[in-house]
N, C-alpha and C positions, 0 to 999 in steps of 0.2 A: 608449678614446680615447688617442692620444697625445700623450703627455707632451709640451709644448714645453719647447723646449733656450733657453738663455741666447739663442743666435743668432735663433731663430723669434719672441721676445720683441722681441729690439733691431730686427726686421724690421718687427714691427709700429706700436713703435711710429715707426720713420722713418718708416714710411709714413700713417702718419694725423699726424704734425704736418707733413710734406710739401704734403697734403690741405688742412688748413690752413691753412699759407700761402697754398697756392693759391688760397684764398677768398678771401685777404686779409685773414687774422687773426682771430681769432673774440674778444671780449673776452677781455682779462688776456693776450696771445699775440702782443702789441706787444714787441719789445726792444729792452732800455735799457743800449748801450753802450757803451762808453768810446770817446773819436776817436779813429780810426785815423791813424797817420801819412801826408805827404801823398801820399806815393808807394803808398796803400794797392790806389788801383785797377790796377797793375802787378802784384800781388801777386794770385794766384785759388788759392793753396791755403789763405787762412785764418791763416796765421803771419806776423807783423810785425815788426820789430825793435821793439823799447820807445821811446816817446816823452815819457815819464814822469820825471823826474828824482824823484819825492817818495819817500821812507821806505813801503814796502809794510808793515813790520812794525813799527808806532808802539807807543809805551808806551801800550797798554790790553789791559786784560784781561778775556777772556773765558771761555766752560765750554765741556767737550766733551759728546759724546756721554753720559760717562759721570758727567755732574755734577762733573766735576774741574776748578777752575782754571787756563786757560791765559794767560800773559804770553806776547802776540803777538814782543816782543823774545827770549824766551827758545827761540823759532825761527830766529834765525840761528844762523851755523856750517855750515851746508848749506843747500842752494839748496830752495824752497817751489816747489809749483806747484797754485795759488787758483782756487778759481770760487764761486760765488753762489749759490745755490740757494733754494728752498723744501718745505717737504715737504707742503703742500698742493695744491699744482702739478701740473695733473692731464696736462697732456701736453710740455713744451718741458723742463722742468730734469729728469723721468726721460732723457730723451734726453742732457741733456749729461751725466748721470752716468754712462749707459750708456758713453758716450766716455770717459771720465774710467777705469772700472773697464777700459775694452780697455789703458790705460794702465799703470795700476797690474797688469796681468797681465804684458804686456812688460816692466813694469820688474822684476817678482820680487824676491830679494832686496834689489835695491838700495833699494824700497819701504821707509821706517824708517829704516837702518841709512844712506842716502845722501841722502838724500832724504824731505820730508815731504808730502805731498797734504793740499789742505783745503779745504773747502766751510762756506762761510759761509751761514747764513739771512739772508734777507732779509726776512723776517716773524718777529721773536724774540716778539710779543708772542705770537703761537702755537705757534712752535716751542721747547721747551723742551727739555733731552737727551732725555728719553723718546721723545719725537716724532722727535727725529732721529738718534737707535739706532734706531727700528721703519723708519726711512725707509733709512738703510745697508744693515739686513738684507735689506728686502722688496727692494731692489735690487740685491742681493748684491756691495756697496760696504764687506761688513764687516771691511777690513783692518786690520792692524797697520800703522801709521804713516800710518792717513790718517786725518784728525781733522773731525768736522762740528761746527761751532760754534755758538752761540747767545751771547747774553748781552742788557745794556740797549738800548732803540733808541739811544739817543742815541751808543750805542758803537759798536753797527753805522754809523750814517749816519757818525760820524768816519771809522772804516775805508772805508766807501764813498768819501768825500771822496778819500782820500786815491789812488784809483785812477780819479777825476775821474766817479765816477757815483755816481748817487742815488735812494734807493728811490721809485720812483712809481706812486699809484695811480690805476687806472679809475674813472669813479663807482660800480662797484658794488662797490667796494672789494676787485677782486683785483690783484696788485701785477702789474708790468710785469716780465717776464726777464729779467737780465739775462747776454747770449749771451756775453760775453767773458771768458777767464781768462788767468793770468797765470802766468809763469814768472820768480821770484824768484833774486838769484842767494844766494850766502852771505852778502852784507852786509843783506840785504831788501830789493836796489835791481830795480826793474825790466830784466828783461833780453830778453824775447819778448812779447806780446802775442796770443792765439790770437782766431778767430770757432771758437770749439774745436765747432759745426755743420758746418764745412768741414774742419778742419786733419784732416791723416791722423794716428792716433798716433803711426806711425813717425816724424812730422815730430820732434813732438814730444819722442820718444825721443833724437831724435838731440841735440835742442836740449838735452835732459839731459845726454847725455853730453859736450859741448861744455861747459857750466855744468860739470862734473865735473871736466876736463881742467883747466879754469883753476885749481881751487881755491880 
């Protein structure tokens, strides 16, 4: 049998949360995203300028993948770019990681060294580092300088606040997706906005390298 490729993977899975939608959502496959600016319906590739004035990296502090504390402040000085996730999430957050990881391939070195990527849970009371190490791996998301985080709820829903959304559950208690990420600049202020479902990475590459250029 052959082996599928990274690409035969991310095939699949666009194609069955596509299916999906096309049902018109299967529970927990509702998303919960931040407003888009008003000029949002002018815009069909998914990339927005920020509408957001608030602090993306507030004084709280969370763990990474590797059980190590991180102080969300102690990520300025280079520009962040955030999304949300869960690792129980059986078909829409693989999807944006899949997008996230074509990202983090184009950027190469600048990954770390320029730039930090980070995936926040949205379910901490489940996801603890171990869960979201085994959730980086299985998704082959395991890079240096991209951080998946966990910590208390009450630290998450702050951080949610702060990029004007909030975790919400179904009744049968699986959480809502939330489709939107964010490109931080070096101060932690919002500077792009993605439906990172649509945005091409290149978009987004570029909009790194523009955050780059300012300094």
């Amino acid at each position: 049998m052959r082996r599928l490729t990274f690409t035969d993977r991310f095939r699949r899975v666009a194609i069955a949360v596509a299916i999906i939608f096309g049902l018109g959502a299967l529970p927990g496959c509702q998303s919960n995203t931040a407003p888009p600016p008003p000029d949002a319906a002018q815009n069909s590739n998914g990339s927005y300028p920020a509408n957001n004035p608030a602090n993306g990296l507030p004084a709280l502090s969370l763990v990474d993948q590797y059980g190590k504390p991180v102080a969300l402040e102690s990520l300025k000085g280079k520009p962040v770019l955030i999304d949300f996730i869960y690792a129980r999430c059986p078909s829409v957050c693989p999807l944006l990681t899949a997008h996230f990881v074509q990202i983090a391939r184009l950027l190469g070195p600048k990954l770390g060294s320029k730039l930090t990527m980070v995936s926040v849970t949205i379910d901490p009371r489940h996801d603890g580092p171990a869960q979201l190490l085994e959730y980086a791996k299985t998704h082959q998301a395991d890079y240096p300088g991209w951080l998946f985080l966990t910590g208390k709820p009450a630290d998450i829903d702050a951080l949610l606040k702060a990029y004007r959304l909030k975790r919400e559950r179904q009744p049968d208690g699986v959480i809502n997706h939330v489709a939107t990420a964010f490109l931080l600049g070096a101060d932690g202020r919002q500077l792009r906005m993605y439906d990172i479902l649509q945005a091409p990475p290149q978009a987004v590459i570029a909009d790194v390298d523009r955050a780059l250029a300012r300094g």
